[in-house]
C-alpha positions as CSV (number, residue, x, y, z in Angstrom):
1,X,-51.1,-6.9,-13.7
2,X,-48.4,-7.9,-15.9
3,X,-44.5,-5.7,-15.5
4,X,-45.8,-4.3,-18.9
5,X,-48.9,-3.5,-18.2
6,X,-47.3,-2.3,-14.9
7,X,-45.3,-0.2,-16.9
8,X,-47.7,1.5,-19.5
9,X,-49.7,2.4,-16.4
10,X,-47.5,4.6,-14.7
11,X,-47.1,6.0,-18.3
12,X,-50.8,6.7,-19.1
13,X,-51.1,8.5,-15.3
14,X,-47.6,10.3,-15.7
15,X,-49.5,11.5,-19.2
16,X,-52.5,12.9,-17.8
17,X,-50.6,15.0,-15.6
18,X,-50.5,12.6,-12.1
19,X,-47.6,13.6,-9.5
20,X,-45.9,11.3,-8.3
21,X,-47.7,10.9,-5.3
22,X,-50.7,10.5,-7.1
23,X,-49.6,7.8,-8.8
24,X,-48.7,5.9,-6.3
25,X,-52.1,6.5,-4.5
26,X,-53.7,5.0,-7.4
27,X,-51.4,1.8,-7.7
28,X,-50.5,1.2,-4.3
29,X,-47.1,0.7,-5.2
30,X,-43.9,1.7,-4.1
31,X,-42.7,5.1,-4.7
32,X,-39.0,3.9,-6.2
33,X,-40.7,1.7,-8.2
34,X,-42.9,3.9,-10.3
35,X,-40.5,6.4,-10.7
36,X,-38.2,4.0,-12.5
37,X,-41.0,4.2,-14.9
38,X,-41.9,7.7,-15.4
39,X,-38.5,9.5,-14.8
40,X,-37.5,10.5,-18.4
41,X,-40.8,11.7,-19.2
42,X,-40.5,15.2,-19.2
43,X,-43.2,17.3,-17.2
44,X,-44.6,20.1,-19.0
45,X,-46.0,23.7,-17.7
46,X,-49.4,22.0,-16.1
47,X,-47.7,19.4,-14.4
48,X,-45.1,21.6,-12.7
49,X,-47.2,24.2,-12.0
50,X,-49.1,21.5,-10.1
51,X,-46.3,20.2,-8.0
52,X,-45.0,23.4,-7.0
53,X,-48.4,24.3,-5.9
54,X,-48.4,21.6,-3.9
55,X,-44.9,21.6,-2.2
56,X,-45.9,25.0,-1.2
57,X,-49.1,24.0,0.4
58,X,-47.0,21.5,2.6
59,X,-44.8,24.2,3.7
60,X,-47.1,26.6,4.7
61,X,-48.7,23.2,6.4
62,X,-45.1,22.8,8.0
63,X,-44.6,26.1,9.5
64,X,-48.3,26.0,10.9
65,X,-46.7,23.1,12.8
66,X,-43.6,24.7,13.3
67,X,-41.8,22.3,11.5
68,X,-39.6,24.8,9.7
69,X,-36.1,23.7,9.8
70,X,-33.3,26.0,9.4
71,X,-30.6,26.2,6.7
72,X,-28.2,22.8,7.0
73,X,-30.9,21.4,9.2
74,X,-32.6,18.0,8.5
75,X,-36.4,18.7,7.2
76,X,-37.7,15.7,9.1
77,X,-35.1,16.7,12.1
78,X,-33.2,13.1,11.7
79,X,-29.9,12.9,13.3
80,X,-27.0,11.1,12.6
81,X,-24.6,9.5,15.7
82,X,-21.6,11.2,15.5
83,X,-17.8,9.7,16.5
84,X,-14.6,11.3,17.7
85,X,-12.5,7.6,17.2
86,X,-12.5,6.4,14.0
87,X,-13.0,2.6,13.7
88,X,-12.5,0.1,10.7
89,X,-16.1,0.5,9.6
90,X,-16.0,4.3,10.0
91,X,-12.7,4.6,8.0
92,X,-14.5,1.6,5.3
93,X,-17.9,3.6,5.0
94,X,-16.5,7.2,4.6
95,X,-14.2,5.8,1.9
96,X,-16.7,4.0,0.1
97,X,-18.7,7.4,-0.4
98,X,-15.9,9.3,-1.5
99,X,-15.0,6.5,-4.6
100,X,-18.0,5.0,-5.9
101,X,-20.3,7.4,-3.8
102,X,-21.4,10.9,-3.6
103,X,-20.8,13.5,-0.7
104,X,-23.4,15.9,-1.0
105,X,-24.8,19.2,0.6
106,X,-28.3,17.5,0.6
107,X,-27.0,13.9,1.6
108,X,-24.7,11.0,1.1
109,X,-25.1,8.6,-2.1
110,X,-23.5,5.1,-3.0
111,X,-24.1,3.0,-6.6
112,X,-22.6,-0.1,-7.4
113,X,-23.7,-3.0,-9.2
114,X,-22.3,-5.3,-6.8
115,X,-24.8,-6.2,-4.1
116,X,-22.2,-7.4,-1.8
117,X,-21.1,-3.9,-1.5
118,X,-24.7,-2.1,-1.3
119,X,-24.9,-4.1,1.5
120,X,-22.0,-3.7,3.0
121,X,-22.9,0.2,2.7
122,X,-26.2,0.0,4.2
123,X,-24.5,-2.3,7.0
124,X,-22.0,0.0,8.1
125,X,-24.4,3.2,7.5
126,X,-26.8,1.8,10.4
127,X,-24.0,2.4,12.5
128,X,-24.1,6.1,12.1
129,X,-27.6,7.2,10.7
130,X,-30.3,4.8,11.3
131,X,-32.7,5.8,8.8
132,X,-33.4,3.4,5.9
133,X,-32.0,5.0,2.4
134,X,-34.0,6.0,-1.3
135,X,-33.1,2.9,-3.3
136,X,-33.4,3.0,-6.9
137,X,-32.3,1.2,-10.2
138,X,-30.6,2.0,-12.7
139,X,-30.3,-0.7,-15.6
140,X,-28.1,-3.4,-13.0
141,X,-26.8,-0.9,-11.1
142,X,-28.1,0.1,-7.5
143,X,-28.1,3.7,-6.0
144,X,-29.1,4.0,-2.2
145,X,-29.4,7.8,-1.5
146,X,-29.7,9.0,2.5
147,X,-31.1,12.8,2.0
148,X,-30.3,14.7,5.0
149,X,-28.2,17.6,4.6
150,X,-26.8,17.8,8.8
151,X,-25.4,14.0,7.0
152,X,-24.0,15.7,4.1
153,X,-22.2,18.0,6.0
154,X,-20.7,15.5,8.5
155,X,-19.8,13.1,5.8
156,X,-17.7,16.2,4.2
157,X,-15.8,16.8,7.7
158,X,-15.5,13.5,8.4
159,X,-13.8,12.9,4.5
160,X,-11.5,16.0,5.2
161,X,-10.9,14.4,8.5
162,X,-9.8,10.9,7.0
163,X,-7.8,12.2,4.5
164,X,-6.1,14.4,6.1
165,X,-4.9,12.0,9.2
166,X,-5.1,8.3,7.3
167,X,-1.2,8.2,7.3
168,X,-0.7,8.7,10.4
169,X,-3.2,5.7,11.8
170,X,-3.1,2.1,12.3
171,X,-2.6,-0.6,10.1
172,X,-5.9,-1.7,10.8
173,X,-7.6,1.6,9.6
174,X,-5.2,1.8,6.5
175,X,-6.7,-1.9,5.6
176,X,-10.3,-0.8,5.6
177,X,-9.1,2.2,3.7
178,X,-7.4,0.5,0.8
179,X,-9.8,-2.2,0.8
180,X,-12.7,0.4,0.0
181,X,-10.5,1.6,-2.7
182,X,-10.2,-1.6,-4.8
183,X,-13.1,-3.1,-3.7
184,X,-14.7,0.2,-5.5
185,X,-11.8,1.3,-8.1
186,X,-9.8,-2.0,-8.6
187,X,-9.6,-4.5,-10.4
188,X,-7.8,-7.6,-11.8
189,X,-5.4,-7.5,-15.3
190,X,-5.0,-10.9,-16.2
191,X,-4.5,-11.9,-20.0
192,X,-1.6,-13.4,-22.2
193,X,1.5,-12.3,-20.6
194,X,0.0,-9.6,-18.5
195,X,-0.8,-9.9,-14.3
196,X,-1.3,-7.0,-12.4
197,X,-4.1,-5.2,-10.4
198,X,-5.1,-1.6,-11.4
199,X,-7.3,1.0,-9.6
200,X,-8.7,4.1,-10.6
201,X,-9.4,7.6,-9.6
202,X,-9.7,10.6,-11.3
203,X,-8.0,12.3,-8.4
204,X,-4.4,11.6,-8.8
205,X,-3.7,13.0,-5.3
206,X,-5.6,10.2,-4.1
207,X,-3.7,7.8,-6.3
208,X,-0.6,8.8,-4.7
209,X,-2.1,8.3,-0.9
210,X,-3.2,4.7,-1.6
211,X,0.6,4.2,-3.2
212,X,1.7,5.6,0.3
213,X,-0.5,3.1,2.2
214,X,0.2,0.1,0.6
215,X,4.4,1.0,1.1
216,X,3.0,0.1,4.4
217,X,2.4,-3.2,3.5
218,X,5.9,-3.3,1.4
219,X,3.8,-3.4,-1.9
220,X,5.6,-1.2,-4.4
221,X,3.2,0.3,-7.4
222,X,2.7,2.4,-10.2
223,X,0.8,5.5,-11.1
224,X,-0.3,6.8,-14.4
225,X,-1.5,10.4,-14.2
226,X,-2.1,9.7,-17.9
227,X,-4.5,7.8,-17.4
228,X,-5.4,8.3,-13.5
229,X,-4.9,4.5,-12.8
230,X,-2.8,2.8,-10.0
231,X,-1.1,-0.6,-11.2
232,X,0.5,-3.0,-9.0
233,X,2.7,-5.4,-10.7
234,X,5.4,-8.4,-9.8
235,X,4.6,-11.3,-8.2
236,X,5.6,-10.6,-4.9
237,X,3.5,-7.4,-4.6
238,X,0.5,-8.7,-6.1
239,X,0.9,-12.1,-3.6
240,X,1.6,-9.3,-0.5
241,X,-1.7,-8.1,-2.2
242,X,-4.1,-11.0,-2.3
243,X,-2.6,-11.5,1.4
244,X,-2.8,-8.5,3.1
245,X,-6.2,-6.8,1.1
246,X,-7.8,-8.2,-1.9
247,X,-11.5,-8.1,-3.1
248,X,-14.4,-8.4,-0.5
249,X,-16.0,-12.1,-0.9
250,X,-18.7,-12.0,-3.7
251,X,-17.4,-9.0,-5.4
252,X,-17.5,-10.3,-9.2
253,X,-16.6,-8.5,-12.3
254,X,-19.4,-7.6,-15.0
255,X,-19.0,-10.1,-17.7
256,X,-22.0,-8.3,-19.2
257,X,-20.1,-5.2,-20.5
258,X,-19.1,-4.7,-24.0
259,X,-14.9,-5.1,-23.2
260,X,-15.0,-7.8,-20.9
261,X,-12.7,-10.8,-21.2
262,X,-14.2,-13.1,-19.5
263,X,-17.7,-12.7,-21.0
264,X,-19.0,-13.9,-17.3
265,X,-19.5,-13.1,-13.9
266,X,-16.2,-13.7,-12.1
267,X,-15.4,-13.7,-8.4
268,X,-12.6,-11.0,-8.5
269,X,-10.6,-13.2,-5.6
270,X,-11.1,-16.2,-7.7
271,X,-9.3,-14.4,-10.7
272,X,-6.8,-13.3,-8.4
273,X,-5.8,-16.3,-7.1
274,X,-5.9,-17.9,-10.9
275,X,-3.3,-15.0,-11.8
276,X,-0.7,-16.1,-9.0
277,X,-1.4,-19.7,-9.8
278,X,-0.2,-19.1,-13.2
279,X,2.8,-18.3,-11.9
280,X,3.7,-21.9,-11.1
């Protein structure tokens, strides 16, 4: 079977009312998969009717098994490993989710396009929850999706937590902060006359921390509330810059999109290190 044929498929079963589960029963294919196929066909009366019958059949099922779980508990009682001393992975994984991921009531989300950093995610998430994620796609852009709402609600305390004492910690754990910033929100301004890196964040309040943490590092920077963006500028900051944090190896920009300059897929270190070479 052809990815077309693939494709119409799932269509013609979604069409004649199949669940989701049903569908995959019938193709024998992953459940991510499919969906990528089906999810913007709407369901009609029939069809939800039919899944909400069934959802209700499973918990009824579930508390003849007594595998009711309590509000904030974990359906499938999954647990996550909890820590009391923050590490450089702890501090790197908890900021990731709060910039390019999702801290949810029912669990914790990350999308990038950038495997690199879906990995890195998933790398440092073993460390804390050892269950394997949702993974979905979105045109090129990855979304990895641990449902677990005891997860959710540590990753919130945890965020509080880290923003709340960041300042006050080592140099090593302000690294793995800022470094989860750019690697998420940054990136590199090099055209004509202009070099500088920028990151953004719709939460100025976080803009001004990571201005706070790099002083740290006696790189001097600019915010625009204007425009919620963080610009570090001058030679000798953006050098202290490339030195001290940078882009994770293998990040590259998206030459595919519609206002790119370089109209390719750049290594963002390689760009970096062609804007201070052009200061010879």
């Amino acid at each position: 079977m052809t990815k077309q044929e693939f494709k119409q498929r799932c269509v013609e079963l979604r069409n004649k009312n199949f669940t989701l589960g049903e569908i995959v029963s019938t193709l024998n294919r992953p459940k991510t998969t499919i969906f990528f196929h089906i999810r913007d066909i709407p369901k009609n009366k029939f069809l939800k009717n039919k899944i909400s019958a069934i959802n209700s059949k499973q918990a009824k099922l579930n508390i003849a098994r007594g595998l009711t779980p309590q509000k904030g508990q974990s359906a499938l009682g999954r647990k996550y490993k909890d820590f009391k001393k923050w590490s450089a992975s702890t501090v790197n994984l908890v900021a990731h989710a709060m910039f390019d991921g999702e801290i949810r009531y029912g669990g914790v989300i990350y999308h990038n396009r950038s495997r690199v950093l879906i990995d890195n995610f998933k790398s440092k998430m073993k460390t804390v929850y050892n269950f394997n994620p949702i993974y979905m796609m979105n045109g090129d852009v990855a979304r990895i999706s641990y449902n677990n709402v005891e997860l959710g609600h540590f990753f919130k305390l945890k965020k509080e937590e880290l923003l709340q004492n960041i300042l006050g910690w080592p140099l090593e754990l302000k690294l793995a902060f800022l470094r989860a910033f750019f690697d998420d929100e940054g990136s590199v301004d090099f055209r004509n006359k202009i070099r500088r890196v920028r990151g953004y964040q719709h939460n100025d309040a976080i803009l001004y921390l990571v201005m706070k943490l790099l002083k740290n590092f006696s790189i001097e920077s600019k915010i625009d509330t204007e425009f919620h963006e963080i610009t570090i500028g001058r030679r000798e900051n953006i050098k202290k810059f490339a030195q001290e944090i940078n882009f994770s190896k293998g990040l590259r920009v998206n030459g595919k999109r519609s206002n790119s300059i370089w109209k390719k897929d750049l290594e963002k270190r390689k760009i970096l290190a062609n804007l201070l070479a052009s200061y010879q």
